[in-house]
Structures are given as structure tokens and as C-alpha cells.
C-alpha positions as CSV (number, residue, x, y, z in Angstrom):
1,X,-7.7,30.6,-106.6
2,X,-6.4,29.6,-103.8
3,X,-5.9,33.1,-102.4
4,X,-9.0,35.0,-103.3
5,X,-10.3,32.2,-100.8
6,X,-8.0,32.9,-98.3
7,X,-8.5,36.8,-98.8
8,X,-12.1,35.8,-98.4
9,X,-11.3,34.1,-95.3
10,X,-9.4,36.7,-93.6
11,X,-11.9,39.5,-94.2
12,X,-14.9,37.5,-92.9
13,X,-12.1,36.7,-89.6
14,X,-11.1,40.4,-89.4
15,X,-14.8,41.7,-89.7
16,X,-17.0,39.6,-87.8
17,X,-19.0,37.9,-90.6
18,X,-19.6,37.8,-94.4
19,X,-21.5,41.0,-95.1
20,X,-18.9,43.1,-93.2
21,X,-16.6,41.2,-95.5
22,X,-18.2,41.7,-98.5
23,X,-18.7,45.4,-97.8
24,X,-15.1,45.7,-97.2
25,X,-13.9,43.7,-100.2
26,X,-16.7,45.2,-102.3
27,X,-17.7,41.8,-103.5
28,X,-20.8,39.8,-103.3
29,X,-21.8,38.0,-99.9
30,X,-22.9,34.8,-102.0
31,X,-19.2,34.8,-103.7
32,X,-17.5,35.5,-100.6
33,X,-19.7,32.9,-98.8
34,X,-19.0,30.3,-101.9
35,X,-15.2,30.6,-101.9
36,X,-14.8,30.0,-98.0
37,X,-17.1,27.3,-98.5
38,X,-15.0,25.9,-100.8
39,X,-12.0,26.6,-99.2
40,X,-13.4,24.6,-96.3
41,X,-14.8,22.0,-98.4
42,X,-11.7,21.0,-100.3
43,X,-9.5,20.5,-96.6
44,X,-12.2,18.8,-95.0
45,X,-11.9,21.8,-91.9
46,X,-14.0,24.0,-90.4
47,X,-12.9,27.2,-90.2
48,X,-16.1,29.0,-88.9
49,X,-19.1,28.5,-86.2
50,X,-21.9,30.0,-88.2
51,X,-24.3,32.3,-85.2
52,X,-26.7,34.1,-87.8
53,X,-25.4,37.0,-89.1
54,X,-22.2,36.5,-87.2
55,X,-19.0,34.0,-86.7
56,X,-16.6,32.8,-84.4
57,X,-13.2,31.2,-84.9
58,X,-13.1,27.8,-84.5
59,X,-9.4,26.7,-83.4
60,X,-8.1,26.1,-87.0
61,X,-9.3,29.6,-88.2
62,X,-7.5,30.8,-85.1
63,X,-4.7,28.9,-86.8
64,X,-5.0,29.8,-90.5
65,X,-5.9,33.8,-89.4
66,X,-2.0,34.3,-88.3
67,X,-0.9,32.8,-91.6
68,X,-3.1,35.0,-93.3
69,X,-2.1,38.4,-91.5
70,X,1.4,37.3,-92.5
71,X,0.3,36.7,-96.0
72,X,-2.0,40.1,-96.4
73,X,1.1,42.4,-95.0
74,X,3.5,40.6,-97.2
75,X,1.0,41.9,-100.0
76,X,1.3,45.6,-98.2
77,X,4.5,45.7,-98.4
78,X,4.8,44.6,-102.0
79,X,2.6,47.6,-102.4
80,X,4.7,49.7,-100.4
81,X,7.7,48.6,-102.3
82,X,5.7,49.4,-105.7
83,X,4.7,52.9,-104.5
84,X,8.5,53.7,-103.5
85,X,9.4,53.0,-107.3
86,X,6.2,55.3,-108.4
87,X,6.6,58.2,-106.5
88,X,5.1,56.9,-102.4
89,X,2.1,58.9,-103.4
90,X,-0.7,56.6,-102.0
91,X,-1.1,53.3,-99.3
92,X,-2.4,53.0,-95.7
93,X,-0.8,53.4,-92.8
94,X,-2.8,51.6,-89.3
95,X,-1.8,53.6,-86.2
96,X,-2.0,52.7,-82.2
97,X,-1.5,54.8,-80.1
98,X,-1.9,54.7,-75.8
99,X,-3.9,58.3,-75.9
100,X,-3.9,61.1,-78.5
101,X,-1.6,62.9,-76.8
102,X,1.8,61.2,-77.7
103,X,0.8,60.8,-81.8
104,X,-1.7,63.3,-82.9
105,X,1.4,65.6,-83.3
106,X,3.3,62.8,-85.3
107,X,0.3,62.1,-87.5
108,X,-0.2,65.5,-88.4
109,X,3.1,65.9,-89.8
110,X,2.9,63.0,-91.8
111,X,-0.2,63.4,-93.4
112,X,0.8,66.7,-94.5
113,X,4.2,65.1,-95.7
114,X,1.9,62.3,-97.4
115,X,-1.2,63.9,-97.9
116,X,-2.1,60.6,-100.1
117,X,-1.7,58.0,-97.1
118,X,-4.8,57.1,-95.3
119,X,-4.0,56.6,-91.7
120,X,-6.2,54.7,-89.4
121,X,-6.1,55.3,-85.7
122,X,-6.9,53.1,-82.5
123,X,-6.5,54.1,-78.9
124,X,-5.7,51.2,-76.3
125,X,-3.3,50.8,-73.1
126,X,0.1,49.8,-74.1
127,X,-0.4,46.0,-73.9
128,X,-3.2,46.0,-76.2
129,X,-0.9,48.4,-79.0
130,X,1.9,45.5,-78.9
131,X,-0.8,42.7,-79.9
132,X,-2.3,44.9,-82.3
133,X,1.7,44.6,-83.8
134,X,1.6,40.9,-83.6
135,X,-1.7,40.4,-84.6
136,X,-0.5,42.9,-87.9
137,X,-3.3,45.1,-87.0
138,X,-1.4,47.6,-86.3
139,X,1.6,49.0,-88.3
140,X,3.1,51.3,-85.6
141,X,2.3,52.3,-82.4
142,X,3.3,54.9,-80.0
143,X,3.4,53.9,-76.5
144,X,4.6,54.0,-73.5
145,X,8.0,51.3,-73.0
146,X,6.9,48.4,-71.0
147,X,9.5,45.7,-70.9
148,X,11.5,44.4,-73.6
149,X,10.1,42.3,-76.2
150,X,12.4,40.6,-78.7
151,X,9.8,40.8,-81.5
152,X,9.7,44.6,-80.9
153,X,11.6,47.6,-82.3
154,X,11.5,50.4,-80.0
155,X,12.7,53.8,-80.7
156,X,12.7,56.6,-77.6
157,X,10.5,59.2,-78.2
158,X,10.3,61.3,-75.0
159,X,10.1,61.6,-71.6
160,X,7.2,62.3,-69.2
161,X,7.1,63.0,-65.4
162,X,4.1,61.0,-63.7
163,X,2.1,63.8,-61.3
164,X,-0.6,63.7,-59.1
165,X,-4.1,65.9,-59.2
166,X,-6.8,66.3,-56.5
167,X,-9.8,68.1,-56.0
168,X,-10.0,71.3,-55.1
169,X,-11.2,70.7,-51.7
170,X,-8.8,68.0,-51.0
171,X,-6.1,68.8,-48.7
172,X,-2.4,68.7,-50.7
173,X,-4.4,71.3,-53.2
174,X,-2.7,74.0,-51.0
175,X,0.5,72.3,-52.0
176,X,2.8,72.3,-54.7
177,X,4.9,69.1,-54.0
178,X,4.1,66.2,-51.6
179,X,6.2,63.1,-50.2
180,X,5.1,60.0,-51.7
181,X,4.8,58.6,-48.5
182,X,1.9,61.0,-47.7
183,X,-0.4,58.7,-50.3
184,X,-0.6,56.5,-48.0
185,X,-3.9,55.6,-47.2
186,X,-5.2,57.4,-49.6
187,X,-8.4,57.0,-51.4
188,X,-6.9,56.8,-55.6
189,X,-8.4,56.8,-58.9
190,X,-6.4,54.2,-60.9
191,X,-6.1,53.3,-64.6
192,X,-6.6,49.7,-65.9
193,X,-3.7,46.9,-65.5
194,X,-1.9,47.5,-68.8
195,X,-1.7,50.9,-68.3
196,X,2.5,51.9,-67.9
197,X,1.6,55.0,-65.7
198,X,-0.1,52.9,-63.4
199,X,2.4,50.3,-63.4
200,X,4.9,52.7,-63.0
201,X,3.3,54.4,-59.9
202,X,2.9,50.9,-58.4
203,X,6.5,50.1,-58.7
204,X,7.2,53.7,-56.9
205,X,5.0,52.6,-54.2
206,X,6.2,48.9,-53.8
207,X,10.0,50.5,-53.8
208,X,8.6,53.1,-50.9
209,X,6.4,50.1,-48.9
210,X,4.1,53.2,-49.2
211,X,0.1,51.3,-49.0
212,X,-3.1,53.7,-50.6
213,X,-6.6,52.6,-50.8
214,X,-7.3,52.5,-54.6
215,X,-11.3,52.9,-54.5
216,X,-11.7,52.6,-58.2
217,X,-10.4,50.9,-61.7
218,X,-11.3,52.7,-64.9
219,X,-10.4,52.2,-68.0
220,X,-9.8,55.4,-69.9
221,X,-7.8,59.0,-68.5
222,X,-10.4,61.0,-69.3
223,X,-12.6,58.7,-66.8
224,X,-10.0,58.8,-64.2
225,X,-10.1,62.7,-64.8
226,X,-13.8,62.9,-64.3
227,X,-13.3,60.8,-60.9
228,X,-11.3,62.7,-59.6
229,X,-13.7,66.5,-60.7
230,X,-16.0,64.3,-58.3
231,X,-13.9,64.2,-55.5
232,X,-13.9,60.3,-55.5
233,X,-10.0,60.5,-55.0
234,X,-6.4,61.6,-56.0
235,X,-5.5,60.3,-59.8
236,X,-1.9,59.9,-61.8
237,X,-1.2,60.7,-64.9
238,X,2.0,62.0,-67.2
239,X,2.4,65.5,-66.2
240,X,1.9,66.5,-70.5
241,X,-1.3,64.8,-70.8
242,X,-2.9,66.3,-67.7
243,X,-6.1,68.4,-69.2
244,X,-6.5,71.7,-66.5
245,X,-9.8,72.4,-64.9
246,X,-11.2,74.6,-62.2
247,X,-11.9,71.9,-59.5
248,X,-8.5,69.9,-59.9
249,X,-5.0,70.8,-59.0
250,X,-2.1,68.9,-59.9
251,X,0.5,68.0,-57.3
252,X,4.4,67.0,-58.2
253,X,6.4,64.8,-56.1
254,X,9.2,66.4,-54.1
255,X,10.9,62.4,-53.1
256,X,10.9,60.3,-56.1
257,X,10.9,60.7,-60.3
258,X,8.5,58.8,-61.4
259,X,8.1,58.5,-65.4
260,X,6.4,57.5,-68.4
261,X,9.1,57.5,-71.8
262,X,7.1,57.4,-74.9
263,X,8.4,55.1,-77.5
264,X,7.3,54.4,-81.4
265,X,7.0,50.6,-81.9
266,X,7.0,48.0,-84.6
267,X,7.8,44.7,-85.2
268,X,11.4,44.4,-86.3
269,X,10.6,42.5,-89.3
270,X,8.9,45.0,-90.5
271,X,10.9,47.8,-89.6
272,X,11.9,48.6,-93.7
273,X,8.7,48.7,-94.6
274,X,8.7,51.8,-96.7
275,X,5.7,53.2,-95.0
276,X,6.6,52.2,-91.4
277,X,10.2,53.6,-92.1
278,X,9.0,57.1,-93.2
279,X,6.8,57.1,-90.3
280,X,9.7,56.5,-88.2
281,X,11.6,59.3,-90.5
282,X,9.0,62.1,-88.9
283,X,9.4,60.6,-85.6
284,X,12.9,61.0,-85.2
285,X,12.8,64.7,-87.4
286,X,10.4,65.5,-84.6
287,X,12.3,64.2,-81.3
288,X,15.4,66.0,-82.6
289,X,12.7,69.3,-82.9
290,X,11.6,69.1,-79.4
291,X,15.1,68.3,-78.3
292,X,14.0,64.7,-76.8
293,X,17.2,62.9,-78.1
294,X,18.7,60.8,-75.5
């Protein structure tokens, strides 16, 4: 009994409120309502503040929600293990991923490998993926390296070059390579903090003592791409995931390397999971492929 209410309480925690819950555990809203009722009842805790149709953690569901993400992908894996035995024919694999660029090519070979997986994909900046690991919402994710984290397992992927792009009109689009020194003062289009190209163009810069004017924050590439259409100011980005376009012209560095290495992530104690570890199987089939092996 005791766990259909906590599997009632992580689903109303994970969705937002009961009828997202009960749509997800196709089960009644009244039951699900009853049993974490109950379960609050019988410890003498409030696990929920009740705001109409939605709720909010108070700081012992906060508490109990890790426990229970522990519990539910112990109960994954258990079906992981069961589906090795059967055949690995069917099971659900969550995916993050920085930008569709460094998986999509991954995921397609695996759902084709394991065409009865499900795979579920979210998009974030790199510090987002590794709570998404922590916070088991995520099962792998592909990402730029940021620094080391002992509750991380990190395999290499590949290896990007960071470039710059400018408007047409803008001056270094008659050029092929520029100094980095010649950014200086320069009006830039920067990513969110969190995002590893940024931070990696920032440590270039702080190495260089090389000062730009950054004139706007966005959160997304394609944003920073449409910034910089608009003539607003020069952007970075990995040289593979820059998308071409008549008004923009992309502009290498002649002075300094400046990279992004792409890495697929988990959390060690999960990496034999059965489904993590064949994900990690097409990974490394792949980066031998493309000749990325370090």
C-alpha cells in the first residue's frame, strides 16, 4: 500500500497536480487524491500546498520527491533488467540533449536498433542536462563537458571548433580569419550563463584581457542566430551547428582554438543500466564511425 501512495505522490510532484497525475497513471483523480491523502494523514506531514487545480512542494515533498525518483528508477531498472532476459524488445529511454545537433544522429540509430524503445527528448544548456541526471529525469544526456563532477560518467564524444558569424554588412565579412583581439569592443550576441560555448569564449577572452561589449543575452542558438540576421552584433557558436544564411558569414579565428567537446553523460550509478549502456553502445559504435576517438 504503501507504494501505490508514494507512486501517487511522485506523479502529482512530477506533473504539477492530481489530474495531470491521474492522466499519466491512468487512474482516477479521487483515488489518487485519497491515497496521498492518506499517505499524509498517517505521518502527520504535509506534503503539498493545494493552489486550485495546481500544487507546490512544501519542504518535506521536496524531501520525499528525491527518495521517490530513487525508488521509481530502481523500478526502471528492474524493468530493464527483465526486458534483457526477454529479448530488450520494449522500455523508455529520457534523453537531454544541449541542441539537436549533437544527438539527433545518436537517436536515430538507436531507434532503428530498438524500434520498441520510446525515447523522450528535452533540449536545455548543459547545466540544466546534469540536474535533469540528478533529479533522474533524465537518463542520458549529450552535452557539452563542463567541469568535472564526481556523480557524473562522462564519455568523449567529439570535438567542435567555436567560430564567429557577422552580418553581411559588418566589416570582418570580407575576411576569412580574425585576431581575437580584434573583438574588442565589439557589440556581441551571447548565449545564456550555462551555455559551455559561451563559457568557453569567455575564458578565451579573460586569457587574451581582450574586453567586447555584449549588447544582448538570449537564451536559445537559433535566437542568437536571428540577432545577429538583424545586424544587432557578432555571435559564437560550434562551427558544426552553425545553420548558413544569405546575410551571415562565419569568421574563424587565426590566434587561439577555442572548443566545445561533446560528451554523453550519466550518472555513474546508473551507468549498467541495460538501456543506458546500449545507448552508450551506439555512441561509441558511432564516434569510432566518424573517427572522433581520442
Amino acid at each position: 500500500m504503501l507504494y501505490t501512495q508514494l507512486r501517487s505522490f511522485h506523479a502529482v510532484a512530477q506533473e504539477g497536480g492530481f489530474t495531470a497525475a491521474s492522466k499519466v497513471l491512468n487512474i482516477g483523480q479521487p483515488t489518487i487524491t485519497s491515497q496521498v491523502g492518506t499517505l499524509e494523514s498517517h505521518f502527520s506531514v504535509e506534503l503539498f500546498y493545494r493552489r486550485g487545480r495546481f500544487v507546490e512542494l512544501t519542504e518535506a515533498g521536496t524531501a520525499l520527491l528525491k527518495i521517490t525518483r530513487r525508488i521509481m528508477d530502481l523500478q526502471s531498472e528492474a524493468t530493464d533488467l527483465l526486458h534483457a532476459f526477454s529479448g530488450f524488445h520494449t522500455g523508455f529511454l529520457h534523453v537531454g540533449a544541449v541542441g539537436p545537433y549533437h544527438a539527433t544522429e545518436m537517436l536515430s540509430v538507436f531507434s532503428e536498433r530498438y524500434p520498441g524503445i520510446k525515447l523522450s527528448v528535452t533540449v536545455g544548456n548543459s547545466r540544466e542536462m546534469v540536474q535533469r541526471l540528478v533529479d533522474y529525469t533524465a537518463d542520458v544526456a549529450v552535452m557539452a563537458h563542463m567541469e568535472d563532477d564526481p556523480r557524473i560518467y562522462a564519455m568523449p564524444y567529439s570535438r567542435h571548433p567555436v567560430i564567429a558569424f557577422v552580418h553581411k554588412n559588418h566589416r570582418f565579412a570580407r575576411r576569412r580569419r580574425i585576431r581575437l583581439e580584434e573583438l574588442a569592443g565589439e557589440r556581441m550576441v551571447l548565449r545564456e550563463n550555462g551555455s559551455t560555448t559561451r563559457l568557453a569564449f569567455e575564458k578565451a577572452l579573460a586569457k587574451a584581457g581582450v574586453e567586447i561589449d555584449p549588447v544582448m543575452e538570449i537564451g536559445s542558438r537559433e535566437a542568437v542566430w536571428l540577432a545577429v540576421a538583424r545586424g544587432i552584433g557578432i555571435g559564437v557558436v560550434s562551427e558544426f551547428e552553425f545553420i548558413p544564411h544569405a546575410d551571415l558569414h562565419t569568421v574563424k579565428f587565426s590566434n587561439v582554438d577555442i572548443v566545445t567537446t561533446a560528451h554523453v553523460n550519466c550518472l555513474k550509478e546508473r551507468r549498467d543500466s541495460r538501456l543506458i549502456s546500449a545507448f552508450y553502445e551506439v555512441a561509441e559504435e558511432m564516434k569510432i564511425l566518424h573517427g572522433t576517438v581520442e
